[in-house]
C-alpha positions in Angstrom: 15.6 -15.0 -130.5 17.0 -12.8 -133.2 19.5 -11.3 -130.8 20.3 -14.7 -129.1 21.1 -16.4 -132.4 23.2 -13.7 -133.7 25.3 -13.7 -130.3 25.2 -17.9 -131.1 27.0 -17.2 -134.3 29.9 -15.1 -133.6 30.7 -17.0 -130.5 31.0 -19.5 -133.0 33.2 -18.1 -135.1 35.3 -16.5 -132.4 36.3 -20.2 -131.2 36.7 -21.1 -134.5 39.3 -18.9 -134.9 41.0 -19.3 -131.5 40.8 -23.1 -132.3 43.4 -22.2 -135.9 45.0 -19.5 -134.3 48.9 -19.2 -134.4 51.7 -17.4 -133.5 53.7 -15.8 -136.0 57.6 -15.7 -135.9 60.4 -18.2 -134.8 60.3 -20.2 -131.7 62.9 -19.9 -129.6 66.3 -22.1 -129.8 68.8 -21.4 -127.6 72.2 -20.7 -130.4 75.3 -22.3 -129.9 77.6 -20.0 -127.4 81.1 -20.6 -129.0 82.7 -22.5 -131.9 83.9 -24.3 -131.0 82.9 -25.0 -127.2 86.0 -26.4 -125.2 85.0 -29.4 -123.1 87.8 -28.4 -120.2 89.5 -25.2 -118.8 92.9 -24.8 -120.2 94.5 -24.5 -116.5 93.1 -27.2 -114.8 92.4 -30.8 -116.2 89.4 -32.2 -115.1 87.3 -29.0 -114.8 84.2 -29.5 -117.0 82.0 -26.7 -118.6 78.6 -26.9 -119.2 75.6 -24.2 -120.5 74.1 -21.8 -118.3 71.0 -22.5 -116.3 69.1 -20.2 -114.0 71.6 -17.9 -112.5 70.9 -18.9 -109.5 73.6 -18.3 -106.7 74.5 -21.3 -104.7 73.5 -20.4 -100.9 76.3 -19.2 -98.6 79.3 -20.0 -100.7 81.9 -17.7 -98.4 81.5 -20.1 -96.1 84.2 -21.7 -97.8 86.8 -19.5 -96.1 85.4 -20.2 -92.5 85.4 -16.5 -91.4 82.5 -16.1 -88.6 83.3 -12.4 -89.3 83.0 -12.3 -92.9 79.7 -14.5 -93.0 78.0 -11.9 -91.0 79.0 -9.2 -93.0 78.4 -11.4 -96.5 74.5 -12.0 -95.3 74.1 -8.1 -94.9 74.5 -7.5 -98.6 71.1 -8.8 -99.5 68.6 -7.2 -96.9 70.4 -3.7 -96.9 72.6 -3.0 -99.9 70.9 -0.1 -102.0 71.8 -1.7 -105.1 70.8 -5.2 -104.7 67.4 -3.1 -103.6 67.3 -1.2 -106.9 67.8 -4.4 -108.6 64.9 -6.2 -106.9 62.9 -3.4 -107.5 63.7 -3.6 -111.1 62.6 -7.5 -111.0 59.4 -6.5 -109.0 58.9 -4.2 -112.1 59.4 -6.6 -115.0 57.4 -9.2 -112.8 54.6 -6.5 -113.5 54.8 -6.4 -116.6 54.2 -9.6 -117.2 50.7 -9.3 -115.9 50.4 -6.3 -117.8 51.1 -8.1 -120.9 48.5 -10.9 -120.0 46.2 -8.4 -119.5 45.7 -8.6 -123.1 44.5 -11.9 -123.2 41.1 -10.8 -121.8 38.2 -8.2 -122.8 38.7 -4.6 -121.8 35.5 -3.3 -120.6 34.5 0.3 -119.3 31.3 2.4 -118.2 30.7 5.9 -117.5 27.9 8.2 -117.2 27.2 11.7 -118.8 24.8 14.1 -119.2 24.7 16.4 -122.3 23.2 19.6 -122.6 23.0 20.9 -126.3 21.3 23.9 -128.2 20.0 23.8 -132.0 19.5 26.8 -133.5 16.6 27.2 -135.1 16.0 27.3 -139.6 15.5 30.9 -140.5 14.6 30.0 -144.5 11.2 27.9 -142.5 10.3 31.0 -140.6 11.7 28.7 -137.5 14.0 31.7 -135.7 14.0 29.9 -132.8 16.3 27.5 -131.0 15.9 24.8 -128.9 17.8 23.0 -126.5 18.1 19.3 -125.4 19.2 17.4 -122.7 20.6 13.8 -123.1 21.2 11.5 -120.5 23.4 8.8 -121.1 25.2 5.7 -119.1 27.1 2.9 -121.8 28.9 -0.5 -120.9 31.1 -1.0 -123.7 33.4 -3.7 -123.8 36.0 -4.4 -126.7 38.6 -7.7 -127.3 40.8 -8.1 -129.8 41.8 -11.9 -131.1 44.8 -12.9 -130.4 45.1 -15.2 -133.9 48.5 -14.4 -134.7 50.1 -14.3 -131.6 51.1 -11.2 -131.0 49.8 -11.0 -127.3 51.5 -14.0 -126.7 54.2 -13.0 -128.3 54.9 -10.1 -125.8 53.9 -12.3 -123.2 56.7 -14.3 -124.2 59.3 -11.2 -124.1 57.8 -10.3 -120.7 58.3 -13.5 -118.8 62.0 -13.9 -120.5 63.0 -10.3 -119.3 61.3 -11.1 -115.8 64.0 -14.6 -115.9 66.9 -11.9 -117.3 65.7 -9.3 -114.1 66.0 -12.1 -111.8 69.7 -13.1 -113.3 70.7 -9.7 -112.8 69.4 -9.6 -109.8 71.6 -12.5 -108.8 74.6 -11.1 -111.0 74.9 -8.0 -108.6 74.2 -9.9 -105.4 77.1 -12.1 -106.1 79.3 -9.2 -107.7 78.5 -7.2 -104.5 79.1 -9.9 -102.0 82.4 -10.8 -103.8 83.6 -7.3 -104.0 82.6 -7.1 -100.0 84.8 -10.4 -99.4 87.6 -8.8 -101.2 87.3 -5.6 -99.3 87.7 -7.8 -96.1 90.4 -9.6 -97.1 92.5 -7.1 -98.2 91.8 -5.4 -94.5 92.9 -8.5 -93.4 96.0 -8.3 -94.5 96.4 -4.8 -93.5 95.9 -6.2 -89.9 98.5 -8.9 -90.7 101.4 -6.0 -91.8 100.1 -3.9 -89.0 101.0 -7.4 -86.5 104.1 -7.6 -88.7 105.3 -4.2 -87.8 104.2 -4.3 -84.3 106.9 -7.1 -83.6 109.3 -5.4 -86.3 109.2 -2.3 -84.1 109.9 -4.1 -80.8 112.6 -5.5 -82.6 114.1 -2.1 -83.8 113.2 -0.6 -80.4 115.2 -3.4 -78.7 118.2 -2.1 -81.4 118.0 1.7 -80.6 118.2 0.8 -76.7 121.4 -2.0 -77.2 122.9 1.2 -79.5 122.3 3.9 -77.2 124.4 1.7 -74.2 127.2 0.7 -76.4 127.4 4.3 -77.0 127.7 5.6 -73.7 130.2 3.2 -73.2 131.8 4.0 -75.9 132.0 0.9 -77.4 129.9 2.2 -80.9 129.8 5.6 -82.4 126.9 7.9 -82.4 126.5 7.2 -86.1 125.1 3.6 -85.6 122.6 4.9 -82.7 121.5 7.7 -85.5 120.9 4.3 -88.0 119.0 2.8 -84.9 116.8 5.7 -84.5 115.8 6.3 -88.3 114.9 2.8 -88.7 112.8 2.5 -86.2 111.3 5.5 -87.2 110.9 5.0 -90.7 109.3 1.3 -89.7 106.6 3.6 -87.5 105.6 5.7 -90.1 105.3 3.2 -92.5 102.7 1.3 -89.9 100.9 4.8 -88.9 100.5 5.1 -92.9 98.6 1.3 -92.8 95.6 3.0 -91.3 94.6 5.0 -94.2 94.2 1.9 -96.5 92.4 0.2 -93.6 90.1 3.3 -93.2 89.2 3.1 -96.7 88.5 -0.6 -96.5 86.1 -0.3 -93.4 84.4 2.7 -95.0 84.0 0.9 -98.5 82.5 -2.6 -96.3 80.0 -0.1 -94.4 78.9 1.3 -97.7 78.4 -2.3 -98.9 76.5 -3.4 -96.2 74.1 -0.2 -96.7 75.7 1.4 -93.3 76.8 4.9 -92.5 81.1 4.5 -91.9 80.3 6.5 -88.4 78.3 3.4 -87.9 80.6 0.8 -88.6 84.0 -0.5 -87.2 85.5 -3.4 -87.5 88.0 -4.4 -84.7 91.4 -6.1 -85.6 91.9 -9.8 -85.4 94.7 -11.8 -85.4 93.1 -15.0 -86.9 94.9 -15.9 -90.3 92.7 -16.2 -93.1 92.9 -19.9 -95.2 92.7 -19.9 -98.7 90.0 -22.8 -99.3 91.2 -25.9 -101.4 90.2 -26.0 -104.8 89.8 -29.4 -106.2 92.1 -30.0 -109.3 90.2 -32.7 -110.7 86.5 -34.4 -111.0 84.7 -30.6 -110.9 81.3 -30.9 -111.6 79.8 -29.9 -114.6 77.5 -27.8 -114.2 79.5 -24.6 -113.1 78.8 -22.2 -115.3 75.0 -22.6 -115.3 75.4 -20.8 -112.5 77.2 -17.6 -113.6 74.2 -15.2 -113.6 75.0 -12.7 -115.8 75.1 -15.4 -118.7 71.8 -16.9 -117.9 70.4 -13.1 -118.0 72.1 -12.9 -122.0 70.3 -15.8 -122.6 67.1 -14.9 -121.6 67.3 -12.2 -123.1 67.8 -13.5 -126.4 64.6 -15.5 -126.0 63.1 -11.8 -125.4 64.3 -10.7 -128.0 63.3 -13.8 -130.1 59.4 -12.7 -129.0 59.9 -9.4 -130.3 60.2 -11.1 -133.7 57.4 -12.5 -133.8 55.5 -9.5 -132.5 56.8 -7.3 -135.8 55.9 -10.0 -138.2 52.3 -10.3 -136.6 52.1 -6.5 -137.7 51.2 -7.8 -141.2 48.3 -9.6 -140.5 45.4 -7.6 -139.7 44.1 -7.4 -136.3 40.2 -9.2 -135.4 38.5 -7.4 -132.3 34.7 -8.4 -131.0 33.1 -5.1 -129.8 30.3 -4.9 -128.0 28.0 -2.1 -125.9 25.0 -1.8 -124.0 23.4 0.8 -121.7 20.7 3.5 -121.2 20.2 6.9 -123.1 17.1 9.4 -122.4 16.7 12.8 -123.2 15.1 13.4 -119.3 16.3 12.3 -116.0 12.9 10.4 -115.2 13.4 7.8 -118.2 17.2 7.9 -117.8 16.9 4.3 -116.3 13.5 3.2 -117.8 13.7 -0.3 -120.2 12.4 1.7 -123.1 15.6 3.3 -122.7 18.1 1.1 -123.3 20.1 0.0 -126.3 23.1 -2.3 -127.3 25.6 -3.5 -129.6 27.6 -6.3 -131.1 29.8 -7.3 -133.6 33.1 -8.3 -134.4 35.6 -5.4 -136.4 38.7 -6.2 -138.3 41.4 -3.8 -139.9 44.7 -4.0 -141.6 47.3 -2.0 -142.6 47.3 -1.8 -146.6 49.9 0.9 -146.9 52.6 1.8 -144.4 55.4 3.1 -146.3 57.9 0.4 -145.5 57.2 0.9 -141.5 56.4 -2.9 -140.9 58.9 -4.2 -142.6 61.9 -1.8 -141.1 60.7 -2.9 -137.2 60.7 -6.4 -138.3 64.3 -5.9 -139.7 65.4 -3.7 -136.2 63.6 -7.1 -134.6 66.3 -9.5 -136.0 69.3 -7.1 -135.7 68.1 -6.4 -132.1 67.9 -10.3 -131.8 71.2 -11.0 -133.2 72.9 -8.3 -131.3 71.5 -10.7 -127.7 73.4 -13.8 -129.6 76.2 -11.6 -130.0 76.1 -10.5 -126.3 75.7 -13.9 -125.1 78.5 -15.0 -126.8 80.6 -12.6 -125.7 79.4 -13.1 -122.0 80.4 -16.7 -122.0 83.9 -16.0 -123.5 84.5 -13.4 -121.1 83.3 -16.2 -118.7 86.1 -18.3 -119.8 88.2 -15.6 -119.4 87.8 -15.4 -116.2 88.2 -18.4 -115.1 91.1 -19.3 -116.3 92.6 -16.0 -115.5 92.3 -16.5 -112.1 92.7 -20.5 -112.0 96.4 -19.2 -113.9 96.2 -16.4 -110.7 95.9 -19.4 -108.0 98.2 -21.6 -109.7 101.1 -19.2 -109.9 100.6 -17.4 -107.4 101.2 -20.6 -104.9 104.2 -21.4 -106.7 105.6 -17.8 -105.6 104.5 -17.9 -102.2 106.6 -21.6 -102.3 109.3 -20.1 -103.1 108.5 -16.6 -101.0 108.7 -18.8 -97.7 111.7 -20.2 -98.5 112.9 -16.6 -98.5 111.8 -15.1 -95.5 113.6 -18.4 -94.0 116.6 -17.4 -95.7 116.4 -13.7 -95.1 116.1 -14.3 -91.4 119.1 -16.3 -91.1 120.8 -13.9 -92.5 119.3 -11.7 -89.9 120.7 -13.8 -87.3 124.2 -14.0 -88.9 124.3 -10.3 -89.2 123.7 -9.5 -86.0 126.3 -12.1 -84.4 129.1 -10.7 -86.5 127.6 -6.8 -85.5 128.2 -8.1 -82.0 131.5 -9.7 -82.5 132.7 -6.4 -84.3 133.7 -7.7 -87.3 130.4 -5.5 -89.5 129.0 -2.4 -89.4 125.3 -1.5 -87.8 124.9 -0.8 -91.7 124.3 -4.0 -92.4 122.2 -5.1 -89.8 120.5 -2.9 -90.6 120.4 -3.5 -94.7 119.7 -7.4 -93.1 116.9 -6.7 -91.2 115.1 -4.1 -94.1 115.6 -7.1 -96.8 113.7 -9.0 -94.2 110.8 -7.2 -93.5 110.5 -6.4 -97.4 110.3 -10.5 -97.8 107.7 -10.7 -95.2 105.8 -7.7 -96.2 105.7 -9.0 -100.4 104.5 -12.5 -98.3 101.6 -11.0 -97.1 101.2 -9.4 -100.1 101.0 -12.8 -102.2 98.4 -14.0 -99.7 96.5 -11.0 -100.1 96.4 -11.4 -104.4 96.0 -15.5 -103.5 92.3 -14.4 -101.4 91.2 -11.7 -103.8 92.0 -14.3 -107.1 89.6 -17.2 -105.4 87.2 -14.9 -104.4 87.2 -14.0 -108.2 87.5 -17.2 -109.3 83.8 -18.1 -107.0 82.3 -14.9 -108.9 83.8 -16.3 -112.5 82.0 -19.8 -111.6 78.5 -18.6 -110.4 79.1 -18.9 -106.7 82.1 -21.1 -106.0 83.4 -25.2 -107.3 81.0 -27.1 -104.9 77.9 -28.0 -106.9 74.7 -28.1 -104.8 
């Protein structure tokens, strides 16, 4: 009864002081991200901003550029990439050690078994010379639990499961920054197969040339000279397409990397399918954008970690509550080892506290809040680098179009004069020189065309990664 009312009364008191327990330090409040916040991006009117969310990556979103080709290669990048593995495993980690960290919500409790053999020697100033030795026999249960009344468990617990959120966005972050590096990859090979079309029909073109030179010559009706001109154009236009397959090379090897594929492996064949930029709305975008952009929803978690962490230092000044208890069998013979007589146990609750730390305490707490403000800082310079971003390449798209406006208008011009040229080469009345000056001027043209087209893809395939996964909200 003794025993049963004692246990009665500590239970008691350890509700008690669950019931009034606390947890020391701030609660978490998301700060403000920049002062002040613009309501719309500065090259677009319409486009909204909003706060970030989950990081979560809106499914599929190079779909937008209707590519069969590069929406197989897109869904490789999460089930084989090695870095989007070594970021999952990092998330499976931090996902761990959030149950670690619960783990100290409940009692710890352990048992082993040992046997002791000891020798006492014996008291000579008795007359006893003689030892003796003993043999103990022992098997505890001991179980201990500290009180969580400050909140420091919870606390981490907190941290934990804000870094699991930040593992996830980062996860996400190099997903998307690994698909949209892959997308950019195939466009640029894209474009390569474009030029490489280009010169194909250039060639034929300057083939064609050489063989209308070489008959006037025999003729006699054009001098050696302008068959020479002939022959080093068309030559130089070869090279320069032989030349094309070393970029292209590169690209396929860097999209087998990406895809977690050996470049003997891989091969892409060449297509003649034009790529199309996808529209991007000028007005009435959605709001909620930038929730999207991982790597800003992983700063703000963060911050609430490192929010916790505050209130894990301050909890360091309050002294720490832990129930203790043990029970079990000790003998000094094998025989009783397990006999009733044998057992014993005990209970109680312990508390300590730090009176005197030299100053330790209150330097973590101080790293706590310059560690914390160091996340705001972070986070505020992840969303201005957001903005960045996104108006860099909205400014990209936007200017960009204007010059390839103006681009076509040249290669129409630059072929007429093409035309022209030739006629008058025909008629007599210019050299082969400036055919030939006629037709360079308009392969350049077409060639800086392609170009543009190329710097159009790669800016809205940034301008998806700068918004979290593309302008269509889902």
């Amino acid at each position: 009864m003794k025993i049963t009312g004692l246990i009665f009364r500590i239970m008691l008191i350890l509700c008690t002081l669950l019931l009034t327990a606390c947890a020391v330090g701030p609660d978490y409040v998301r700060p403000t991200s920049v002062k002040p916040m613009p309501t719309t991006y500065k090259e677009l009117e319409g486009w909204k901003v909003a706060q970030p969310g989950d990081g979560i990556i809106p499914n599929r979103w190079w779909e937008l550029y209707g590519d069969p080709i590069l929406n197989s290669l897109v869904e490789q990048v999460a089930i084989s990439n090695q870095t989007v593995a070594s970021a999952e495993a990092q998330f499976r980690q931090a996902r761990a050690l959030v149950q670690a960290a619960r783990a100290g919500y409940f009692p710890s409790i352990s048992v082993g078994a040992s046997v002791t053999r000891s020798y006492k020697p014996g008291n000579a100033d008795a007359g006893n010379n003689g030892g003796s030795t003993d043999t103990n026999f022992q098997l505890p249960l001991d179980a201990t639990w500290e009180l969580d009344l400050w909140g420091r468990i919870r606390r981490g617990v907190e941290a934990s499961q804000a870094n699991v959120k930040a593992s996830a966005a980062d996860l996400a972050a190099v997903t998307l920054s690994i698909q949209a590096e892959l997308a950019g990859d195939y466009f640029q090979l894209r474009v390569l197969d474009a030029q490489k079309q280009l010169f194909d029909a250039t060639t034929t073109v300057y083939r064609k040339s050489l063989e209308l030179n070489n008959k006037r010559y025999i003729i006699g009706v054009t001098a050696k000279l302008d068959v020479l001109q002939a022959e080093t154009q068309l030559k130089n236009a070869e090279a320069q397409m032989i030349d094309l397959g070393v970029q292209r090379a590169q690209l396929e090897h860097a999209i087998a990397l990406l895809i977690g594929k050996p470049p003997a492996a891989f091969s892409l064949p060449a297509t003649s399918s034009a790529t199309v930029i996808p529209l991007i709305p000028t007005t009435g975008l959605p709001s909620e954008l930038l929730e999207r952009r991982p790597d800003i929803a992983s700063s703000e978690r963060r911050m609430a970690a490192a929010n916790a962490q505050i209130g894990i230092a301050k909890a360091a000044y309050f002294p720490t509550i832990s129930l203790s208890a043990a029970a079990g069998f000790t003998a000094s013979s094998l025989a009783s080892w397990f006999a009733w007589p044998s057992r014993f146990w005990s209970i109680g609750p312990a508390m300590a506290a730090t009176l005197f730390d030299g100053g330790l305490r209150s330097a973590l707490s101080d790293q706590a809040w310059a560690a914390y403000d160091a996340t705001v800082a972070t986070y505020r310079e992840t969303v201005l680098t957001a903005f960045q971003e996104v108006e860099d390449n909205l400014a990209a798209l936007r200017i960009l179009e204007e010059e390839a406006q103006v681009q076509a208008k040249t290669i129409c011009a630059a072929q007429q004069v093409v035309n022209i040229t030739t006629n008058q080469y025909q008629t007599g009345t210019v050299t082969y020189l400036n055919v030939i000056v006629a037709q360079s001027t308009a392969l350049a043209n077409e060639r800086t065309a392609l170009g543009l087209l190329g710097r159009r893809l790669a800016a809205s395939v940034l301008l998806v990664k700068a918004l979290g996964g593309g302008w269509i909200s889902e």
